[in-house]
Rosetta silent file (secondary structure, phi, psi, omega in degrees, C-alpha in Angstrom):
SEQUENCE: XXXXXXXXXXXXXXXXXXXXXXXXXXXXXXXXXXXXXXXXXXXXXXXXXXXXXXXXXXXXXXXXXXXXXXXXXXXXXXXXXXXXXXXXXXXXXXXXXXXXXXXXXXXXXXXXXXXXXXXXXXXXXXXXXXXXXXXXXXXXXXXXXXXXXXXXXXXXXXXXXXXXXXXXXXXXXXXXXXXXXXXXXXXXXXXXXXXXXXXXXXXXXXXXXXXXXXXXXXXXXXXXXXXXXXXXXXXXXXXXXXXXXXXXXXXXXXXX
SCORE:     score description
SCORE:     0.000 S_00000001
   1 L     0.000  119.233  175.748  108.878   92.669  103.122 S_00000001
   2 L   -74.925  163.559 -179.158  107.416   89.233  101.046 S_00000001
   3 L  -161.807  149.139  150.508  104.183   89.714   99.222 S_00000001
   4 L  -104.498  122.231 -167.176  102.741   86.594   97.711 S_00000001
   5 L   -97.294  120.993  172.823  101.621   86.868   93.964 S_00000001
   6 L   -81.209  -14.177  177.724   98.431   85.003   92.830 S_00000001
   7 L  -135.162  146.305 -177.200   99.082   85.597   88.930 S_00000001
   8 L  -164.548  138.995  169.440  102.590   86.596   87.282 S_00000001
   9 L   -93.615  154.023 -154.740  103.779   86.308   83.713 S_00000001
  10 L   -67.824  156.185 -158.648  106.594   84.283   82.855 S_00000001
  11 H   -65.457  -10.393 -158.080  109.854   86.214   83.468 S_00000001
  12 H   -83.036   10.743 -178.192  111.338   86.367   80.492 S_00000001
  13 H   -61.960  -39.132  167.092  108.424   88.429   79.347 S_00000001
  14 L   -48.896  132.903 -167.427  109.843   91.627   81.323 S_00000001
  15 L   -85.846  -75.070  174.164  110.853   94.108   79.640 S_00000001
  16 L  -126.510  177.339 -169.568  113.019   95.503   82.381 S_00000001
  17 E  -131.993  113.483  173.266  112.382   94.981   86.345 S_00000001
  18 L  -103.315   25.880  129.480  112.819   97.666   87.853 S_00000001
  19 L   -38.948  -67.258  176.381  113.801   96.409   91.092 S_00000001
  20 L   -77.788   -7.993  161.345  116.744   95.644   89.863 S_00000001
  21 L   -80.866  163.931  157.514  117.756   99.111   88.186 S_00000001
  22 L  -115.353  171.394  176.631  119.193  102.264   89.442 S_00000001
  23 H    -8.738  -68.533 -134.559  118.732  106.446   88.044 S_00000001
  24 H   -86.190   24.758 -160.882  121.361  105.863   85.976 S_00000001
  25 H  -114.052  -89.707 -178.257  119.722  102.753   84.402 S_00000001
  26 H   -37.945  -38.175 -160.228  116.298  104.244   84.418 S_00000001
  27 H  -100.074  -10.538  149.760  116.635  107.228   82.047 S_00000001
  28 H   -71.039  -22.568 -162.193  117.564  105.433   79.003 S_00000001
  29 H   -92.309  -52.670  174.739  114.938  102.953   79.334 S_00000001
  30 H   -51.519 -109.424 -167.783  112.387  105.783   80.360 S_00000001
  31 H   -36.488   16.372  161.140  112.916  107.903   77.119 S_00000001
  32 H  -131.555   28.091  162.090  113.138  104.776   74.695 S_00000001
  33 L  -121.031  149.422 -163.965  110.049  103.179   75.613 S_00000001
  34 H   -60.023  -11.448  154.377  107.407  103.558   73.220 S_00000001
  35 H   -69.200  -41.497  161.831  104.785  105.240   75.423 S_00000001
  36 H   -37.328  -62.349 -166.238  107.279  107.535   76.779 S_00000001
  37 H   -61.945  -53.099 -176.175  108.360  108.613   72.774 S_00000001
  38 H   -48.346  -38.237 -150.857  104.696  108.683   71.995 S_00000001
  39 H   -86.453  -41.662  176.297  103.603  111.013   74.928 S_00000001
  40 H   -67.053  -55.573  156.386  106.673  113.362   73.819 S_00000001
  41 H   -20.261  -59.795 -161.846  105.291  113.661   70.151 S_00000001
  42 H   -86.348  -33.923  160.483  101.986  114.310   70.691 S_00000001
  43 H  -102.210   20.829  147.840  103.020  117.142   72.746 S_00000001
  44 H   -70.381  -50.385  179.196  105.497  118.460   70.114 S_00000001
  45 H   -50.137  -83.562 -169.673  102.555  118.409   67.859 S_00000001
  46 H   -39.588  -71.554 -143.403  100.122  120.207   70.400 S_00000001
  47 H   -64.651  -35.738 -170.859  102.349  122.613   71.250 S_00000001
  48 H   -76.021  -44.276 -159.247  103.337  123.540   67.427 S_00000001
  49 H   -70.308  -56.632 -147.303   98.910  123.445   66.647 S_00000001
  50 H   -38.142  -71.661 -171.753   98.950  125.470   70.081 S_00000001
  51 H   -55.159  -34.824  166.836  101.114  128.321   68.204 S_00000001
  52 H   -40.039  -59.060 -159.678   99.835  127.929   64.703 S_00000001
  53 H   -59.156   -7.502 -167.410   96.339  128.349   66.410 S_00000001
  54 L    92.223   16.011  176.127   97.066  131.525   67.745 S_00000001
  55 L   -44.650  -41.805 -159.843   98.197  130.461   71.052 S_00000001
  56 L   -85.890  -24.170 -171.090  101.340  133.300   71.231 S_00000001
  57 L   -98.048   -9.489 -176.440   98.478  136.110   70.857 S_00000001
  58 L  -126.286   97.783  156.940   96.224  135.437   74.434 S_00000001
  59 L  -105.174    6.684  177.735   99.506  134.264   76.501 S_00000001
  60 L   -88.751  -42.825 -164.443   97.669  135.001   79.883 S_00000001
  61 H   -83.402  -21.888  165.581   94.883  132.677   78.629 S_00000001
  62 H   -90.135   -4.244 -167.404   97.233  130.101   77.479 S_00000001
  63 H   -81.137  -64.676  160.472   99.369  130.135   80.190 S_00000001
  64 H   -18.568  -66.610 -162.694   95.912  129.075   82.317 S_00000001
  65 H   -54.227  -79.518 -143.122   95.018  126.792   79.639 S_00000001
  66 H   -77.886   -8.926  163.543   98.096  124.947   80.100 S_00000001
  67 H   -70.811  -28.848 -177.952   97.907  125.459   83.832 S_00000001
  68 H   -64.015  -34.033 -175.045   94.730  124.118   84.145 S_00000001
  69 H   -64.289  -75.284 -177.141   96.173  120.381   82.764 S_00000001
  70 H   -29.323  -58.783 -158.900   98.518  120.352   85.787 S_00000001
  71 H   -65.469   -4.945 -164.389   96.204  121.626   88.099 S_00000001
  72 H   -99.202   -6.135 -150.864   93.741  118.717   87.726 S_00000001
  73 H   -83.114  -56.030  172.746   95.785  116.195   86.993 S_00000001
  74 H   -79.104    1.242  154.301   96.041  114.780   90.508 S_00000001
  75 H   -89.216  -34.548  165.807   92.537  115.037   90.922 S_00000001
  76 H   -75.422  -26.709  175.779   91.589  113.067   87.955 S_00000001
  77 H   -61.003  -39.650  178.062   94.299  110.815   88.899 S_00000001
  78 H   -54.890  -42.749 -168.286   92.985  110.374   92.394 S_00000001
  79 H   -86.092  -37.235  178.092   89.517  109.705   91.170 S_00000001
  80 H   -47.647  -84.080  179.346   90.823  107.335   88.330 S_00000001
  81 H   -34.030  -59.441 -152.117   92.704  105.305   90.937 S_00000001
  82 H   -63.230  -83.989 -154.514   90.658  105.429   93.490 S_00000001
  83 H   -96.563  -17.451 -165.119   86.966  104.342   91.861 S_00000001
  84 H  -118.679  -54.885 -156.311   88.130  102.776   88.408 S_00000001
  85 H   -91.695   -7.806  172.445   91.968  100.941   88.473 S_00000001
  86 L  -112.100   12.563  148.731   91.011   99.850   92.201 S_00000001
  87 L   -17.000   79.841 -173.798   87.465   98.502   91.374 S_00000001
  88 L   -78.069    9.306  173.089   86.514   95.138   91.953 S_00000001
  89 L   -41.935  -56.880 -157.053   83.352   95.643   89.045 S_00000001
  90 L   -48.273  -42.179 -178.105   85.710   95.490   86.808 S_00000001
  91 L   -70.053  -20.120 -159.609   86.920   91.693   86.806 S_00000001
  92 L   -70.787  -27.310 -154.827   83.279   90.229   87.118 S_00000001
  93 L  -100.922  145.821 -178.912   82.696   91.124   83.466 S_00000001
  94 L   -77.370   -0.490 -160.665   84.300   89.589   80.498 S_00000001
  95 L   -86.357  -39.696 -164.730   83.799   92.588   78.376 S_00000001
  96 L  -132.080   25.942  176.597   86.404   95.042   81.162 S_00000001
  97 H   -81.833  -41.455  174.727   88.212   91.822   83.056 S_00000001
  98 H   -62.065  -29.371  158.260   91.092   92.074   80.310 S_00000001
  99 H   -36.489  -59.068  168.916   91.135   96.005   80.999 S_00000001
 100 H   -67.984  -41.985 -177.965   91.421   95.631   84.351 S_00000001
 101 H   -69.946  -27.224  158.854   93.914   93.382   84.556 S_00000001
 102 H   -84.859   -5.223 -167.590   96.235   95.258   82.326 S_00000001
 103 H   -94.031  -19.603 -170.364   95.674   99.205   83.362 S_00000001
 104 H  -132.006  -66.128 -166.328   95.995   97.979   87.292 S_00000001
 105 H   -19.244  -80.418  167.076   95.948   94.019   88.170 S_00000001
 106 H   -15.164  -54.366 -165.367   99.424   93.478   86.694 S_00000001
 107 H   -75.179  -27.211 -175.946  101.028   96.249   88.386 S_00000001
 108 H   -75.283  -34.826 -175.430   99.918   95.351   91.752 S_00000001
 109 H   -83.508  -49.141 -162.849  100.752   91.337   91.209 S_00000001
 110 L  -124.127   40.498 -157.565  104.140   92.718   89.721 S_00000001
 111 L   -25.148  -36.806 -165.383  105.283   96.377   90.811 S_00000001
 112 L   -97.444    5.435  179.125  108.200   96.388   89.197 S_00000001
 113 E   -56.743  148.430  170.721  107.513   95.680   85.820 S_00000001
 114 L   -96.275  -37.722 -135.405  107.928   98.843   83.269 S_00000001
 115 L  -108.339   26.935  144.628  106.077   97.497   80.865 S_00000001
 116 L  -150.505   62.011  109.350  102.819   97.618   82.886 S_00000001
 117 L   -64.612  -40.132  164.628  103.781  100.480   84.773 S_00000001
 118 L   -97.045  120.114 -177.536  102.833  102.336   82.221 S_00000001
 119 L   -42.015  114.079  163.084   99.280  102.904   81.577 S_00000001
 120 L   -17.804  147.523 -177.329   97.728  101.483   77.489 S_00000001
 121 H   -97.182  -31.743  161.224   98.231  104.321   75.300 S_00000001
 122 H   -27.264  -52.849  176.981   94.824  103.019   74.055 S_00000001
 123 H   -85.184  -60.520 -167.187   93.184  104.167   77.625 S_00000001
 124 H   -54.199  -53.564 -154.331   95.358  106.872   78.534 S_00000001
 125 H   -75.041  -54.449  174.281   95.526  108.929   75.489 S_00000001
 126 H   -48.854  -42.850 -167.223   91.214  108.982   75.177 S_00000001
 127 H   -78.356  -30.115 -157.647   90.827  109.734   79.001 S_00000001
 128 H   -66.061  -59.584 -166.004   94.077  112.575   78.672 S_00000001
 129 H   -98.395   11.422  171.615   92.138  114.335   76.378 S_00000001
 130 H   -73.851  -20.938  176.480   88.575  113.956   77.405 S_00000001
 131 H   -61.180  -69.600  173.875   90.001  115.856   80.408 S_00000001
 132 H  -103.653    3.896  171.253   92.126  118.491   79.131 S_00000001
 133 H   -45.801  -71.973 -166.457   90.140  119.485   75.169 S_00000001
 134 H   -52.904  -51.516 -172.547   87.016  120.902   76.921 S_00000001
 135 H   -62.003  -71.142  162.516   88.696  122.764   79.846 S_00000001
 136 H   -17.526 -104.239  176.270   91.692  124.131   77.380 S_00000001
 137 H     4.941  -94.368 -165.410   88.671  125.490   75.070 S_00000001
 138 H   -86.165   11.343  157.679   87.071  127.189   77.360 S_00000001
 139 H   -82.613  -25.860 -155.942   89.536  128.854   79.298 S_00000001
 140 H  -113.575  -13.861  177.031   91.339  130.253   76.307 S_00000001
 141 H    72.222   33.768  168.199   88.042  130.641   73.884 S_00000001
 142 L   165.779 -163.006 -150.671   89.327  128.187   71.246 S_00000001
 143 L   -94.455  -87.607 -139.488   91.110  124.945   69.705 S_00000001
 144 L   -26.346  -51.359 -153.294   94.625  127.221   70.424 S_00000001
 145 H   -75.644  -46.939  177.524   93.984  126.969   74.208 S_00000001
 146 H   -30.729  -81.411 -168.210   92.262  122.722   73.559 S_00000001
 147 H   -96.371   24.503  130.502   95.780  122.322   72.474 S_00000001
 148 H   -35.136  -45.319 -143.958   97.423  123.993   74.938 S_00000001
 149 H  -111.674  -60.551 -179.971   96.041  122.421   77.268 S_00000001
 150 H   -93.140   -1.086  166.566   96.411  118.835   76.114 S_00000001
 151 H   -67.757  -40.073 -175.400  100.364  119.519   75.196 S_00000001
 152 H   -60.722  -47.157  175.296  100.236  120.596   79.166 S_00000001
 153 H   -64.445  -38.755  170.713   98.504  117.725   79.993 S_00000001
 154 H   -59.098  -83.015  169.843  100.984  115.103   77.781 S_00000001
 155 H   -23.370  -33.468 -167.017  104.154  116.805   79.701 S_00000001
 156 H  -101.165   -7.200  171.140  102.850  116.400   83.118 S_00000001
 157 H   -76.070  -24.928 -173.324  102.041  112.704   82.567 S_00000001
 158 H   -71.093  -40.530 -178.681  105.330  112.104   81.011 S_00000001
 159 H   -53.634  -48.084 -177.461  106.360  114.248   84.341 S_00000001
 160 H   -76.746  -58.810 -170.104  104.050  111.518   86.941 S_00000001
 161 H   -34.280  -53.082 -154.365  105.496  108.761   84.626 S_00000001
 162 H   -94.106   -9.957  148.789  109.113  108.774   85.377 S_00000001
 163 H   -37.527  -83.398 -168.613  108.304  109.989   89.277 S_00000001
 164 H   -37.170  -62.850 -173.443  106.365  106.891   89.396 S_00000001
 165 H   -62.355  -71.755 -132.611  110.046  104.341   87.997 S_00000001
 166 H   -73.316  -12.104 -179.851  111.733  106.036   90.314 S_00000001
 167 L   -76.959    1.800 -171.739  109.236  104.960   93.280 S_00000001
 168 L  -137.463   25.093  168.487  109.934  101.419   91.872 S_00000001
 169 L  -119.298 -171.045 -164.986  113.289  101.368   91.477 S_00000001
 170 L   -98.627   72.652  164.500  116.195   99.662   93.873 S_00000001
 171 L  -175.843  150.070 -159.773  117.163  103.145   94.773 S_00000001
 172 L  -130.417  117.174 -174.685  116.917  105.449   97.546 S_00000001
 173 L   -73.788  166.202 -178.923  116.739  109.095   97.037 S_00000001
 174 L  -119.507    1.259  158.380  118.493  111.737   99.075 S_00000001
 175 L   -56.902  140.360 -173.173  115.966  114.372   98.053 S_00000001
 176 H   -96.139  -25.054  162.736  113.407  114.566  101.003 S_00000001
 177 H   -74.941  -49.105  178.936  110.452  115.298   98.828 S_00000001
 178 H   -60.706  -26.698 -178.297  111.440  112.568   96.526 S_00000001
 179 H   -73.341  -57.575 -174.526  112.125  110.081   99.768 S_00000001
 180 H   -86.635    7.098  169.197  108.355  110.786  100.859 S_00000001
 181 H   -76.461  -94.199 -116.273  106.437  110.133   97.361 S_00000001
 182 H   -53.664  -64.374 -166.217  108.502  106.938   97.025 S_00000001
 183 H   -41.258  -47.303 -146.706  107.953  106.011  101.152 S_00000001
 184 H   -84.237  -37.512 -177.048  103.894  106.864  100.641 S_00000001
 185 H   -44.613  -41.442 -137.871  103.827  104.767   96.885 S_00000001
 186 H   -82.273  -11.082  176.348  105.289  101.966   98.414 S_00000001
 187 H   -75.586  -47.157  178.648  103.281  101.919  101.501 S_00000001
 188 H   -56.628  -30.720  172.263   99.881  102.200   98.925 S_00000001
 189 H   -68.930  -53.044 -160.689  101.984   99.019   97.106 S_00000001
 190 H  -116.221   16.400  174.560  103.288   96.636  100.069 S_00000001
 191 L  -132.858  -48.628  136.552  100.671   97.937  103.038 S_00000001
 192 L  -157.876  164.406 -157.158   97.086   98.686  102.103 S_00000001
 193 L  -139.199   22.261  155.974   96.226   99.720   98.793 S_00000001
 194 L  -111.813    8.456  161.951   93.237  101.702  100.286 S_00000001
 195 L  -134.853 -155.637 -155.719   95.310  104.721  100.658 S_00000001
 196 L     6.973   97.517 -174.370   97.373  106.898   99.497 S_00000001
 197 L  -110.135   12.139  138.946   96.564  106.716   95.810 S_00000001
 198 L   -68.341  169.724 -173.495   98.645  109.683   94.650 S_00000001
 199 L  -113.355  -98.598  171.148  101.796  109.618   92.839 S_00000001
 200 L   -38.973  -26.883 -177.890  103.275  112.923   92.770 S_00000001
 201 L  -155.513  122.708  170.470  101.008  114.885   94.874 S_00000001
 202 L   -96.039  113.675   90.425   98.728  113.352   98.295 S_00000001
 203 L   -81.093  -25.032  179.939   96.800  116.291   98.893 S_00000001
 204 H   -53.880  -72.635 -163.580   93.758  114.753   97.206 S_00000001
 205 H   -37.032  -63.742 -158.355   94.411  111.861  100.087 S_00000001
 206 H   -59.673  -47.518 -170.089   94.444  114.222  102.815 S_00000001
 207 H   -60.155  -30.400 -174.580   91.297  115.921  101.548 S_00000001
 208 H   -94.303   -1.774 -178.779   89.965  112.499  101.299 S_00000001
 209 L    81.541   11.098 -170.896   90.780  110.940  104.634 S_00000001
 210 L   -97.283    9.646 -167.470   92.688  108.379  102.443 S_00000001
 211 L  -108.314  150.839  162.371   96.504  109.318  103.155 S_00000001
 212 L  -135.089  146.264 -155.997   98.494  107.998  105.848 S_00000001
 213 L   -88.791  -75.764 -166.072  102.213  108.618  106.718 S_00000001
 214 L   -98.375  127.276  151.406  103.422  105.504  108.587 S_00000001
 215 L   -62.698    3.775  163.533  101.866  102.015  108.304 S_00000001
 216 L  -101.042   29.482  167.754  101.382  101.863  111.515 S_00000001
 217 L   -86.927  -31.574 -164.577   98.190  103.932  111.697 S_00000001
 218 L  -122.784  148.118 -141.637   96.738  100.929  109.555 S_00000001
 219 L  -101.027  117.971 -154.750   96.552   97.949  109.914 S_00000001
 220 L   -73.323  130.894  163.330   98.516   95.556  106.813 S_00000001
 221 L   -56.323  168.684  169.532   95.644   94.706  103.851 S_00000001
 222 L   -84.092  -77.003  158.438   94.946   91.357  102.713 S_00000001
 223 L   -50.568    4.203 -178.183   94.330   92.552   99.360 S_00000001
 224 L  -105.078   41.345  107.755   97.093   94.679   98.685 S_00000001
 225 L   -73.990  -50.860 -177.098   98.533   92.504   96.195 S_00000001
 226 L  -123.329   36.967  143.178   95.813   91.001   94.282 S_00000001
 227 L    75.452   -3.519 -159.063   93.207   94.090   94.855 S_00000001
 228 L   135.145  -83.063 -151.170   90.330   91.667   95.855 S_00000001
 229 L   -67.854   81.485  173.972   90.476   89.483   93.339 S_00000001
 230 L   -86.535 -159.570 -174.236   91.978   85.804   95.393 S_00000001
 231 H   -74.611  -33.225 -176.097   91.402   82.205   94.560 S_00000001
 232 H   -85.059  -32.063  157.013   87.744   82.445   95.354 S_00000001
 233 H   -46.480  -59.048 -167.542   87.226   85.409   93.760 S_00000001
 234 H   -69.418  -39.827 -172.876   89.143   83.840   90.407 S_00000001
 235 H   -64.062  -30.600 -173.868   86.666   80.579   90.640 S_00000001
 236 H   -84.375  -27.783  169.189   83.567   82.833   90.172 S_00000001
 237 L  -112.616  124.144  176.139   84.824   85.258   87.740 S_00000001
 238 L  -123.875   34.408  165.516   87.696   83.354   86.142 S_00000001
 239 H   -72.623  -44.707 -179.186   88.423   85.705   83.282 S_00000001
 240 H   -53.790  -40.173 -161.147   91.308   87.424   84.753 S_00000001
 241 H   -61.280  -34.679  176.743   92.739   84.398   85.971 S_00000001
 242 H   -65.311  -22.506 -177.295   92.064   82.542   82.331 S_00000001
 243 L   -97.137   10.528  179.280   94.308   85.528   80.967 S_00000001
 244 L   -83.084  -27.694 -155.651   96.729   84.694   83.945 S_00000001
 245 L    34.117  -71.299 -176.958   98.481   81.837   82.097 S_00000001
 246 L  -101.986  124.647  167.618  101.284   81.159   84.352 S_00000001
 247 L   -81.934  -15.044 -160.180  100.141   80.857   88.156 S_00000001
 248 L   -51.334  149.454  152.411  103.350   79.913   89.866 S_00000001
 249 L   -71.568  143.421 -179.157  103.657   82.008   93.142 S_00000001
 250 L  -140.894  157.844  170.370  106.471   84.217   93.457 S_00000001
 251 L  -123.144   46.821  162.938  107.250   86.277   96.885 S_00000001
 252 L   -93.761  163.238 -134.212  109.390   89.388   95.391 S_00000001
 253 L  -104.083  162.344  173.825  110.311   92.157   97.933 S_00000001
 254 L   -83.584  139.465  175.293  109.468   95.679   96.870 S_00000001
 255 L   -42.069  139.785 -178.176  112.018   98.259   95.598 S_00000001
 256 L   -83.251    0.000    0.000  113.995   99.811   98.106 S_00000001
């Protein structure tokens, strides 16, 4: 399958392509890139505040606390996707066109890039814990559960992260759960990019009328490379496009 890319940064820019890796590739490159190491950290830290904090003495209430991160996680992801990284608002303005174009644009014009596969730690890290602080709190009745809660929350992103390379890499799993994330990513990547917007878990979709199985209940998008945002689209807002530098067209095929 060809996809034509209206914006693409020059190759040698790539950190790795992950098209062109396998597993056995993948897992040094996952756990030595600096958002990965960062993500791991922060929930060594939380987890060590967790237990300082008194975490170890309500373990029913922390185990919830830290359950709670998971369970929401593909619902804020869902919503995230969905209304904010598939936006077209975003691009008109110059104030969130450089946003957009790196937390989604990028990834869509280039799947297989790692290095904008992975979300700004800048974005992620504010929204992670506006999510899981409050809920953590007030299941557990303090900061011990807060960081509970956002240690839980760190882990399961690190957990969507490296799900996510493998749904982009030139490899085909023989797990049957793992075979139908990858099939449903790549159909939201190379088919319409109005569905399925989980990574790890569609139930959100189903609830939302947005998942589909096969591409041939739908009909192939237009937009499900450059999100909206074409040539006519670039003349009226032309921030993204000024932050495009190199324009050349490229056609690469999606990971298998």
């Amino acid at each position: 399958m060809k996809a034509k890319f209206l914006f693409t940064r020059k190759a040698e820019a790539k950190v790795h392509d992950l098209g062109k890796m396998g597993l056995r590739e993948l897992v040094p490159a996952y756990f030595t890139y600096p958002a990965i190491i960062v993500y791991l950290t922060l929930a060594v830290v939380s987890t060590a505040a967790a237990i300082r904090l008194g975490a170890l003495a309500i373990p029913l209430r922390s185990i919830l606390a830290a359950g709670s991160a998971v369970a929401m996680y593909p619902v804020i992801w869902y919503l995230l996707h969905r209304f904010i990284l598939h936006s077209r608002f975003l691009y008109r303005f110059p104030a969130t066109a450089r946003l957009w174009k790196r937390i989604h644009f990028d990834h869509h014009q280039d799947p297989n890039r790692l290095d904008v596969l992975f979300g700004s730690l800048t974005n992620t890290l504010p929204t992670l814990m506006i999510a899981t602080v409050p809920v953590g709190y007030w299941i557990a009745g303090g900061w011990s559960g807060a960081a509970t809660a956002t240690a839980s929350g760190l882990l399961t992103t690190c957990a969507y992260e490296f799900f996510h390379c493998i749904q982009h890499l030139n490899y085909q799993p023989k797990n049957p759960w793992l075979k139908r994330i990858k099939k449903l990513h790549m159909a939201h990547h190379f088919h319409d990019e109005t569905g399925n917007f989980g990574i790890v878990s569609f139930w959100v979709d189903r609830l939302a009328g947005t998942a589909y199985e096969e591409m041939t209940e739908r009909p192939r998008s237009r937009t499900v490379f450059n999100l909206g945002y074409d040539e006519a689209e670039a003349r009226r807002f032309p921030w993204v496009a000024a932050l495009s530098p190199d324009r050349r067209r490229r056609n690469p095929a999606p990971a298998e």
